[in-house]
C-alpha positions as CSV (number, residue, x, y, z in Angstrom):
1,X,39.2,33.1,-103.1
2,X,37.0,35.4,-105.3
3,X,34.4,37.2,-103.4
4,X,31.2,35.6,-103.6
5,X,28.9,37.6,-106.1
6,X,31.2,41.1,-105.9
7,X,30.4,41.5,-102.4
8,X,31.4,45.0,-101.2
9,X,31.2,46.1,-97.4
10,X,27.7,48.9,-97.2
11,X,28.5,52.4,-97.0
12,X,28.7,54.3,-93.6
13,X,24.9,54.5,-92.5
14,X,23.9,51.8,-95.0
15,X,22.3,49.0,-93.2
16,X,23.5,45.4,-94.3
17,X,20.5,43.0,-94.9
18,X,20.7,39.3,-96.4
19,X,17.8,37.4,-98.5
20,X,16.8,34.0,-97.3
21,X,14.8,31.6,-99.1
22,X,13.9,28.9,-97.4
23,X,11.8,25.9,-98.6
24,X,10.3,28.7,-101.7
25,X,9.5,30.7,-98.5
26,X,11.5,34.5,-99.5
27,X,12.4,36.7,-95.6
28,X,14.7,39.8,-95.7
29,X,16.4,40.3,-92.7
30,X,18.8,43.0,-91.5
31,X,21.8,42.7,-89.5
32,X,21.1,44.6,-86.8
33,X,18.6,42.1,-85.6
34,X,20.6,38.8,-86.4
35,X,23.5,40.5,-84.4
36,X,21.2,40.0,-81.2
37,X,22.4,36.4,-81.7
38,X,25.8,36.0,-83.0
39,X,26.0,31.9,-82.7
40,X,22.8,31.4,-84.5
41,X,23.5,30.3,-88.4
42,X,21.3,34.2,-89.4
43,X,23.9,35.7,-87.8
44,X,26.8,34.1,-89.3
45,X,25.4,34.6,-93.1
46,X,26.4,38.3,-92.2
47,X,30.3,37.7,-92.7
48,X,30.2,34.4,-94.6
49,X,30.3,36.3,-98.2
50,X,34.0,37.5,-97.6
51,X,35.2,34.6,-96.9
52,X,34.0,33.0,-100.3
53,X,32.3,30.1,-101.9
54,X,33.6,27.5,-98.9
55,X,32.2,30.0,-96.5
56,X,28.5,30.1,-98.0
57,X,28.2,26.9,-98.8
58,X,28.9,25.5,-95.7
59,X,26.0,27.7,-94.0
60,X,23.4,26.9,-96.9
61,X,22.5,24.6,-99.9
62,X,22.7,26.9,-102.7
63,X,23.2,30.5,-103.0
64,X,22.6,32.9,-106.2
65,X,25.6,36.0,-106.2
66,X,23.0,38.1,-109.0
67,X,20.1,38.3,-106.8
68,X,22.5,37.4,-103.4
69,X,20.1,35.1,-102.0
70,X,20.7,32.0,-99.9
71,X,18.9,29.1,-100.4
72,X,18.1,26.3,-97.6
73,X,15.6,22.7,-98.0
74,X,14.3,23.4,-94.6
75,X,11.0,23.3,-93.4
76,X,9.4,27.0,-93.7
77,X,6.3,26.7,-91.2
78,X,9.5,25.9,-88.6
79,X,11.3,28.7,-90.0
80,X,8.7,31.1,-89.4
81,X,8.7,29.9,-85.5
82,X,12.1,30.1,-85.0
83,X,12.7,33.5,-86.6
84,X,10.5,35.4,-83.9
85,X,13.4,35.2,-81.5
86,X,15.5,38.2,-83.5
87,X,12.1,40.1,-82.9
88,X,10.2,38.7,-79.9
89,X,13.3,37.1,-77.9
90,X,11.3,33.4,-77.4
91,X,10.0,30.9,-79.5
92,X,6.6,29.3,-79.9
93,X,6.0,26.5,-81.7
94,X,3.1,26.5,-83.9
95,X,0.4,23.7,-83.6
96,X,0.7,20.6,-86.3
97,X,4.5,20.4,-86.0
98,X,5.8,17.4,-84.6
99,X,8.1,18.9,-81.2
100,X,11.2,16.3,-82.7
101,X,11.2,17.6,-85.9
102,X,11.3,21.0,-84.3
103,X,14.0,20.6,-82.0
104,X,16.0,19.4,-85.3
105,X,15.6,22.5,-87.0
106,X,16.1,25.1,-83.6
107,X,19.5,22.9,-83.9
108,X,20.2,23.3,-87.9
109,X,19.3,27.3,-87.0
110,X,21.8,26.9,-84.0
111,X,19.1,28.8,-81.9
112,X,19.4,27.1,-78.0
113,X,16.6,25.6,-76.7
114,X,16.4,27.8,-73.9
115,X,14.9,30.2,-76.5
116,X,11.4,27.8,-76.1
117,X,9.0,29.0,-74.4
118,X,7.6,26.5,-71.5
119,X,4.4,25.6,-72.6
120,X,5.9,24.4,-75.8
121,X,8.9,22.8,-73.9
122,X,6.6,20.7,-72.2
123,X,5.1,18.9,-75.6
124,X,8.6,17.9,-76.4
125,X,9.2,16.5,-73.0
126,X,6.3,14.4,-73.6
127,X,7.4,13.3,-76.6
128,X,10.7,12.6,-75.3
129,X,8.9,10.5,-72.9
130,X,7.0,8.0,-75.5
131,X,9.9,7.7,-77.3
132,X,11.6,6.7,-74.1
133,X,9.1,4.0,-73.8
134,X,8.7,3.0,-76.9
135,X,12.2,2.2,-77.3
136,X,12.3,0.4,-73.4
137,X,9.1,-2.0,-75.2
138,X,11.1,-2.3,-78.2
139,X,14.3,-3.8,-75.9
140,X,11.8,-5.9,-73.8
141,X,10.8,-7.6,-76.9
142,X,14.2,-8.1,-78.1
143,X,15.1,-9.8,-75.2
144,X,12.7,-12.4,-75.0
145,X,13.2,-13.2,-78.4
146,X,17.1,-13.4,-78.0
147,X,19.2,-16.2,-76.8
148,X,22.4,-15.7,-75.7
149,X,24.7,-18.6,-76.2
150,X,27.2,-16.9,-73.4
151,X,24.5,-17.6,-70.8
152,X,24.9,-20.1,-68.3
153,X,22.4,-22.5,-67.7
154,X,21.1,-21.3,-64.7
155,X,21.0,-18.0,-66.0
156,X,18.9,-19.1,-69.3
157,X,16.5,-21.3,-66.8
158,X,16.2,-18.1,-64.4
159,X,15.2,-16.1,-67.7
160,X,12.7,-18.5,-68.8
161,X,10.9,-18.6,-65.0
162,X,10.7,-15.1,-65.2
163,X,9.7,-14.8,-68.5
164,X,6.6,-17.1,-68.1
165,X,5.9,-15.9,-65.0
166,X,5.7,-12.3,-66.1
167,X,4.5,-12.1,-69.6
168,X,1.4,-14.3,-70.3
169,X,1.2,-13.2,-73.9
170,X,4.6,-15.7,-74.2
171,X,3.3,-18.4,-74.4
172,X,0.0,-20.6,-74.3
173,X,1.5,-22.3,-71.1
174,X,1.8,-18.7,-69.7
175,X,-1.3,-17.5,-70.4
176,X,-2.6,-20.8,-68.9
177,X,-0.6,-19.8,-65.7
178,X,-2.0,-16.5,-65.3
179,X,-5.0,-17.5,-66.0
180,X,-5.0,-20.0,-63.0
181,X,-3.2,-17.5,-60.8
182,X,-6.5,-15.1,-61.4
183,X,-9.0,-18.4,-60.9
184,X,-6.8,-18.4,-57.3
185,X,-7.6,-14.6,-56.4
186,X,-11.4,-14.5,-57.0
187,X,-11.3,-18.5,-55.3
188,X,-9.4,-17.1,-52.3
189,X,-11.7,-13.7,-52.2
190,X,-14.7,-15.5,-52.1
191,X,-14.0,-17.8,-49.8
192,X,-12.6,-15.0,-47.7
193,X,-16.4,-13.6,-47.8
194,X,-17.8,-16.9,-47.6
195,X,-16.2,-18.1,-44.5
196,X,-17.8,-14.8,-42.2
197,X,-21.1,-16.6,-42.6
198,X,-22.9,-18.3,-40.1
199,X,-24.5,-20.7,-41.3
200,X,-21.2,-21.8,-42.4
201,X,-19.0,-21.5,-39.4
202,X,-18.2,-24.4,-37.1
203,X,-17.9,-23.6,-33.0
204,X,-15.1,-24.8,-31.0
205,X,-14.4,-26.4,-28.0
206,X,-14.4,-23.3,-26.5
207,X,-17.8,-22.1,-28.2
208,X,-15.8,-19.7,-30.1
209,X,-17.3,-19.6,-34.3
210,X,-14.3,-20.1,-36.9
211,X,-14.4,-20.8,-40.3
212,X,-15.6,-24.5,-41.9
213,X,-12.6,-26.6,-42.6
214,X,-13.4,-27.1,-45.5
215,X,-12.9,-23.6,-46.7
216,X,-9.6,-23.3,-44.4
217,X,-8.5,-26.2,-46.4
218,X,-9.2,-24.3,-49.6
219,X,-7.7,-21.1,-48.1
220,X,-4.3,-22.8,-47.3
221,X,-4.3,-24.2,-51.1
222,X,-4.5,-20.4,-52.5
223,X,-2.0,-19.9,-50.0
224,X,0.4,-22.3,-51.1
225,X,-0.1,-21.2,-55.0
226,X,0.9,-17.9,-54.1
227,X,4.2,-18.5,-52.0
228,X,5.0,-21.1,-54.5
229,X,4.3,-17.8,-57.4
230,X,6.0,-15.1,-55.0
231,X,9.2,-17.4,-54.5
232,X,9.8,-18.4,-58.2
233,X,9.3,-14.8,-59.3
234,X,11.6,-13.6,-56.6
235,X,14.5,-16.3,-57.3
236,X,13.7,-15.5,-61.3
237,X,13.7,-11.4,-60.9
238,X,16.8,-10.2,-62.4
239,X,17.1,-7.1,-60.3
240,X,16.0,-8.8,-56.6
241,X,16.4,-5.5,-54.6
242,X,14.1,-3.6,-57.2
243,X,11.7,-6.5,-57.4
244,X,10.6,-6.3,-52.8
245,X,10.3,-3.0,-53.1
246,X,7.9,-3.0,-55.8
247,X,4.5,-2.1,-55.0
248,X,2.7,-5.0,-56.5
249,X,5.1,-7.1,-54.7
250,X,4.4,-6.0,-51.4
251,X,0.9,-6.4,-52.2
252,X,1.7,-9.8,-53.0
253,X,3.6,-10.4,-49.3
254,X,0.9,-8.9,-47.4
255,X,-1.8,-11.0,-48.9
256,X,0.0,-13.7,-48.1
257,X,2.1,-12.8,-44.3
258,X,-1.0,-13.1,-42.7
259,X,-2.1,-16.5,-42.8
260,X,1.7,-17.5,-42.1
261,X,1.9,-15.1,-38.8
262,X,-1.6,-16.5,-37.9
263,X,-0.7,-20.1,-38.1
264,X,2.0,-19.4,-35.9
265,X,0.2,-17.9,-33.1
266,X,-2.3,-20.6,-33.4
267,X,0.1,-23.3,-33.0
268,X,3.3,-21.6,-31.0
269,X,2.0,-18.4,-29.7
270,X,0.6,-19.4,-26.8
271,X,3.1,-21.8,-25.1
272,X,6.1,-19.6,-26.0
273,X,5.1,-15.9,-25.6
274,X,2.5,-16.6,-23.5
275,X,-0.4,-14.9,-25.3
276,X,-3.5,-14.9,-23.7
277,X,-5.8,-13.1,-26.5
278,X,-4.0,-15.4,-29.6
279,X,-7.2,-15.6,-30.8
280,X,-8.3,-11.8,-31.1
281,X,-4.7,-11.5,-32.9
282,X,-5.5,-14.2,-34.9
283,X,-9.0,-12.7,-36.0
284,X,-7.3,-9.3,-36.4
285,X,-5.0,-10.7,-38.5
286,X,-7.1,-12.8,-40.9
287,X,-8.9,-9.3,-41.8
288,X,-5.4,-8.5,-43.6
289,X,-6.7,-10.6,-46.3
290,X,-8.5,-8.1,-48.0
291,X,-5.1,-7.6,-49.3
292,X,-5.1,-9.5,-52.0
293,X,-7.9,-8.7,-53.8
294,X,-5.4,-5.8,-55.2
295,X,-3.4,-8.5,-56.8
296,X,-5.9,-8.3,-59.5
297,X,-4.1,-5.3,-60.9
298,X,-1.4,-7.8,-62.0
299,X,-4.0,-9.2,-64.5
300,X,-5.8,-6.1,-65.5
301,X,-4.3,-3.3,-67.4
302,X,-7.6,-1.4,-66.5
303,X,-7.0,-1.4,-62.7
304,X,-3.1,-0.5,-63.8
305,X,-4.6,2.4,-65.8
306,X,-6.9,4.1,-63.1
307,X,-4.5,3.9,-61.0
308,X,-2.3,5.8,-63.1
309,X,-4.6,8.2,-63.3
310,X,-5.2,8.7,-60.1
311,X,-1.4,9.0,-59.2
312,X,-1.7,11.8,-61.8
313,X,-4.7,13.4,-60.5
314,X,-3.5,14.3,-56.9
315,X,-3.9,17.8,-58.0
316,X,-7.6,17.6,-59.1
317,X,-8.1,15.0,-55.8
318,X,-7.0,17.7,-53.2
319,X,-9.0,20.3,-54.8
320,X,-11.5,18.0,-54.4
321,X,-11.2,17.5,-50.6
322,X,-10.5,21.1,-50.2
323,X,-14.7,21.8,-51.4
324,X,-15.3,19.3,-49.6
325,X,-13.6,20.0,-46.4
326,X,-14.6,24.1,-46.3
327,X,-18.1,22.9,-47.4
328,X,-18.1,20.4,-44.6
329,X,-16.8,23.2,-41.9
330,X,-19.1,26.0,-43.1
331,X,-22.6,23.6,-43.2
332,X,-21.9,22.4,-39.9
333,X,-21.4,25.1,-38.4
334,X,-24.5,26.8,-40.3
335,X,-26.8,23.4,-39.3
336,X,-25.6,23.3,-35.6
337,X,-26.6,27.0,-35.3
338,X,-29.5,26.8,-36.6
339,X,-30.7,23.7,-35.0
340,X,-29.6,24.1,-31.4
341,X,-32.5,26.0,-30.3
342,X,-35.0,22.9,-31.1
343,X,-36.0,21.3,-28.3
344,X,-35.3,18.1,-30.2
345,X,-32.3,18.6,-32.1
346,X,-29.8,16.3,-33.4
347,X,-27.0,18.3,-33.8
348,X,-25.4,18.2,-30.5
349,X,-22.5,20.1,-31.9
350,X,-20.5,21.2,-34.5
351,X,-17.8,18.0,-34.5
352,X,-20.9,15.5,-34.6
353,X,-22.8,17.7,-37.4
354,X,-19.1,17.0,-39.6
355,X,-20.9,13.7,-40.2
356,X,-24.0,15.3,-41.5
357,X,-22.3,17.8,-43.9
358,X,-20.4,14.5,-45.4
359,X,-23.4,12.8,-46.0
360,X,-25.5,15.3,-47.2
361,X,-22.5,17.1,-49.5
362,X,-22.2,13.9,-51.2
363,X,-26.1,13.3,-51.4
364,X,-25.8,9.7,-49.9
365,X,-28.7,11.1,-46.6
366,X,-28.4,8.3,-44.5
367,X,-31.2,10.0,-42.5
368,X,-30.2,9.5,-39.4
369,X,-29.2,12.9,-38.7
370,X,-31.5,15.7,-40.2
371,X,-32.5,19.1,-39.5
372,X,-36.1,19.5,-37.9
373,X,-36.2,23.6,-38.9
374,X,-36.9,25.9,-41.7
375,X,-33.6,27.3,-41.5
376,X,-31.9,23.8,-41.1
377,X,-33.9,22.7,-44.1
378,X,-32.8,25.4,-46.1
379,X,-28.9,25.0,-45.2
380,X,-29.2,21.1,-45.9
381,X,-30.7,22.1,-49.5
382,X,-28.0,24.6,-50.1
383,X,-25.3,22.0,-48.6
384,X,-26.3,18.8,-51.2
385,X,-26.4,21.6,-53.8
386,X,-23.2,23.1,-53.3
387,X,-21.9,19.3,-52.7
388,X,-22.7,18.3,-55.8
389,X,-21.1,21.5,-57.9
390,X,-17.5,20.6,-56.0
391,X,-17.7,16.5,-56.7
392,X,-18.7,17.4,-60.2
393,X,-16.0,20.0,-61.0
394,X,-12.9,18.1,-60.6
395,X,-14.2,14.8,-61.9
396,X,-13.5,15.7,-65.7
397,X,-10.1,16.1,-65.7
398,X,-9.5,12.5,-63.6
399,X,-11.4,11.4,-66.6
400,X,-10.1,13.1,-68.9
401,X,-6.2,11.7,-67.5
402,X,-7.6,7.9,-67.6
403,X,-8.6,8.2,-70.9
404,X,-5.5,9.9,-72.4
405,X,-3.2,7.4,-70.4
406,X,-5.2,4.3,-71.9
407,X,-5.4,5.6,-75.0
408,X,-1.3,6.3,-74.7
409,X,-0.5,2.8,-73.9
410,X,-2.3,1.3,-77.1
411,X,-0.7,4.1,-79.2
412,X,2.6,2.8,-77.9
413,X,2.1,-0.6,-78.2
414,X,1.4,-0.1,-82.0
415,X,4.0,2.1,-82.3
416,X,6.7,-0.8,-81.1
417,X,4.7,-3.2,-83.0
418,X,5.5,-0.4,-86.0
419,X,10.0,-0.4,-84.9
420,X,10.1,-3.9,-84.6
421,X,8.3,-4.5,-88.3
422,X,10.9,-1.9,-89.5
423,X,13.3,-3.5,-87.9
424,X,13.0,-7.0,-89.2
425,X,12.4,-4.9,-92.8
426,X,16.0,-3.5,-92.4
427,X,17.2,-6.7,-91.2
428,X,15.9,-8.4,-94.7
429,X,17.5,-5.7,-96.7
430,X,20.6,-5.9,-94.8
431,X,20.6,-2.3,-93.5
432,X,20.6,-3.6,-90.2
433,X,23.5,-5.7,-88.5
434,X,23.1,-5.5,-84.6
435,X,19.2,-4.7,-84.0
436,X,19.3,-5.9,-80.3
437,X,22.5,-4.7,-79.6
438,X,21.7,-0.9,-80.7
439,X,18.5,-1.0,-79.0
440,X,20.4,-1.5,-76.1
441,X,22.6,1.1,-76.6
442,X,19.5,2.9,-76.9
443,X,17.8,2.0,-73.8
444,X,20.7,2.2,-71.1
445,X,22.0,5.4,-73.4
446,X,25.2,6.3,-71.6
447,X,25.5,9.3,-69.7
448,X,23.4,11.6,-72.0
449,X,20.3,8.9,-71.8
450,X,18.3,7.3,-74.6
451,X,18.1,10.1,-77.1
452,X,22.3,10.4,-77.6
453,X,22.5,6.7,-78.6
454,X,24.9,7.1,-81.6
455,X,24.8,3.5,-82.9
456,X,21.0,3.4,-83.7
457,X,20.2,3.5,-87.7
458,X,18.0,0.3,-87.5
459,X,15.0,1.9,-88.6
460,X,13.4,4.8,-91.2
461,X,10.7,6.0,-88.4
462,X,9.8,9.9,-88.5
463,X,9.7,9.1,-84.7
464,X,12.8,7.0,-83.7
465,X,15.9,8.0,-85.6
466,X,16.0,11.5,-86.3
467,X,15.7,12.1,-82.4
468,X,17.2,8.9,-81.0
469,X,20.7,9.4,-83.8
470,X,23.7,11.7,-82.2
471,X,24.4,12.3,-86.1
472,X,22.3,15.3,-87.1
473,X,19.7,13.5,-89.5
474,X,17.7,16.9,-90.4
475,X,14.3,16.7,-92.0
476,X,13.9,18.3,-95.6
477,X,10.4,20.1,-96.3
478,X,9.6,16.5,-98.4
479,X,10.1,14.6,-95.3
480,X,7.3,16.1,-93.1
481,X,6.3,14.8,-90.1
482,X,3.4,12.3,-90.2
């Protein structure tokens, strides 16, 4: 073929440079630097021109021979990151550009992602993330909405349990259900506090206090509503081994273990193990009640949110009980030296002042230890002081991961809200033929996981398809991010 605008090779000592334009954006580059990186598309510009038209224009979109510049519809603030690695040897991406769309364009470059740098990695692991779970609401959706006429019938009524059991916003009945079930928690918790009264206690024949039996009889009602809640949702679970090992779950059996291991001490325990303290077991046991007070997490996404946060603020936790621990070891050691001279001092030593420093550190001063000296004084001021600095100091960030994470969780329920809508939109057109069936090609994702999914064109997001497509859908400078 005719060589692409009269190319000739450079004279010896001549250096070889190429013109790029790229979205109006015009660089000059030289070879010597685009050699550093053979495989990238730069690189291979250098020897495209000899092999002809076929050659260029399978690199670029247009190329002019008179002024032998190429031409790419690319995104030039991209560009601009990706072209430090021929002169810095890493890549930063610049704020304002969605991580995605960047990754698409490191891969139309052919620069490897090893080239970014860590702290930018991480955004696009993040992002990787929401898209994760925005396409895992997206499926959960599609499955209650789906019926599959395959089923059997057990299987459809095992999917309906579960269903109404686990997602209130369902139906009205549902929501009626969960309701109840968090009528049954506060019921059950009260009487729980209720029944220690007393005023409201009945004695025994031995003269021992136990609860009224009236409340017992409205303590083994909750009961029952909660085996009868735990059973349904474990015949109903579609994954059984998954479903007892859950946390919640286990919350749920040891809220309710304890009034069945009690009743049978009560009633067998003492003719057939011979148990001569049944009832301190049985007392000891009751306490395990408390237990269910944490199934209120079930019905609040704000107790499910802290505790997100708090699983995510380990860091900022322990450097909180580090202060507080050295604080705690230096101010009693300080207070007990200090106070052991006083004919009537308090601090007997420095293990018993450990309760002091906590109290003090965290400015609760119970009072019931306190130093009696002017040095004592002034080490309990400087304790409470110092206290407060190391509580305050890590507090912001746990606050600053709660909000984030809530504000997350409504951002990704819009944004499946947003696929489904585009969905059904697609589906109307008739651009879409198997919604539910590539979503769950998306979700399970095959070996390569949920971003390799090859079947899934069912909707025009900026955030779904050019990530989630195996086909290289790249992003033109008129298709920037929102």
């Amino acid at each position: 073929s005719k060589m692409a605008g009269d190319f000739r090779f450079p004279e010896e000592n001549e250096e070889i440079e190429i013109v790029v334009n790229v979205g109006g954006v015009r660089q000059v580059f030289y070879a010597d630097n685009l050699n550093q990186y053979p495989e990238t598309r730069l690189a291979e510009l250098i020897n495209c021109l000899s092999g002809g038209y076929d050659s260029i224009f399978s690199l670029c979109d247009d190329y002019d021979p008179g002024k032998r510049e190429f031409y790419f519809d690319r995104d030039p603030d991209a560009f601009k990151c990706i072209i430090d690695i021929y002169y810095f040897g890493e890549i930063h991406m610049k704020k304002g550009i969605c991580p995605i769309c960047f990754k698409n364009e490191m891969e139309f470059w052919k620069v490897d992602l090893k080239f970014l740098d860590d702290c930018c990695k991480t955004h696009l692991s993040e992002k990787k993330e929401e898209l994760e779970e925005i396409a895992r609401r997206v499926q959960l959706i599609l499955d209650d909405l789906g019926v599959d006429a395959s089923e059997s019938r057990w299987k459809s009524c095992q999917k309906c349990i579960w269903k109404f059991l686990e997602k209130p916003e369902s139906s009205y009945p549902a929501r009626v259900t969960a309701v109840l079930s968090f009528l049954f928690i506060l019921i059950s918790s009260v009487v729980l506090c209720v029944g220690t009264i007393p005023d409201l206690q009945v004695v025994d024949t031995e003269g021992n206090r136990m609860e009224h039996p009236m409340l017992d009889s409205i303590e083994t009602a909750c009961i029952g509503w909660f085996t009868m809640e735990y059973v349904l949702r474990l015949i109903s679970s579609p994954n059984k081994l998954h479903f007892v090992l859950s946390f919640m779950n286990i919350v749920d059996v040891l809220a309710i273990l304890p009034f069945y291991v009690s009743l049978t001490l009560t009633h067998l325990g003492a003719k057939l193990m011979e148990l001569s303290n049944v009832q301190q077991a049985v007392q000891a046991l009751r306490i395990m009640r408390i237990a269910r007070i944490f199934k209120l997490a079930r019905h609040s996404s704000g107790l499910q949110t802290l505790t997100y946060a708090l699983k995510r603020s380990f860091k900022e936790l322990g450097l909180l009980l580090m202060y507080l621990a050295v604080g705690i070891f230096v101010f009693s050691a300080l207070g007990y030296t200090m106070e052991q001279s006083h004919p009537e001092t308090l601090f007997k030593s420095i293990p018993q002042s450990f309760w002091w420093a906590i109290i003090t550190m965290t400015t609760v001063g119970y009072g019931d230890i306190y130093p009696k000296t002017t040095l004592g004084k002034l080490n309990a001021a400087i304790s409470f002081l110092c206290g407060v600095i190391a509580i305050a100091l890590p507090i912001h960030p746990i606050i600053n991961n709660f909000v984030r994470y809530y504000n997350k969780q409504r951002v990704l329920e819009t944004a499946a809200k947003h696929e489904l809508e585009l969905m059904e939109l697609n589906s109307a057109e008739g651009k879409a033929t198997s919604s539910k069936s590539e979503l769950e090609d998306l979700v399970k994702g095959g070996k390569e996981g949920p971003f390799h999914s090859s079947r899934l064109k069912v909707s025009h997001s900026d955030t779904f398809i050019h990530l989630l497509s195996e086909e290289k859908h790249y992003r033109t400078r008129l298709q920037s991010c929102k």
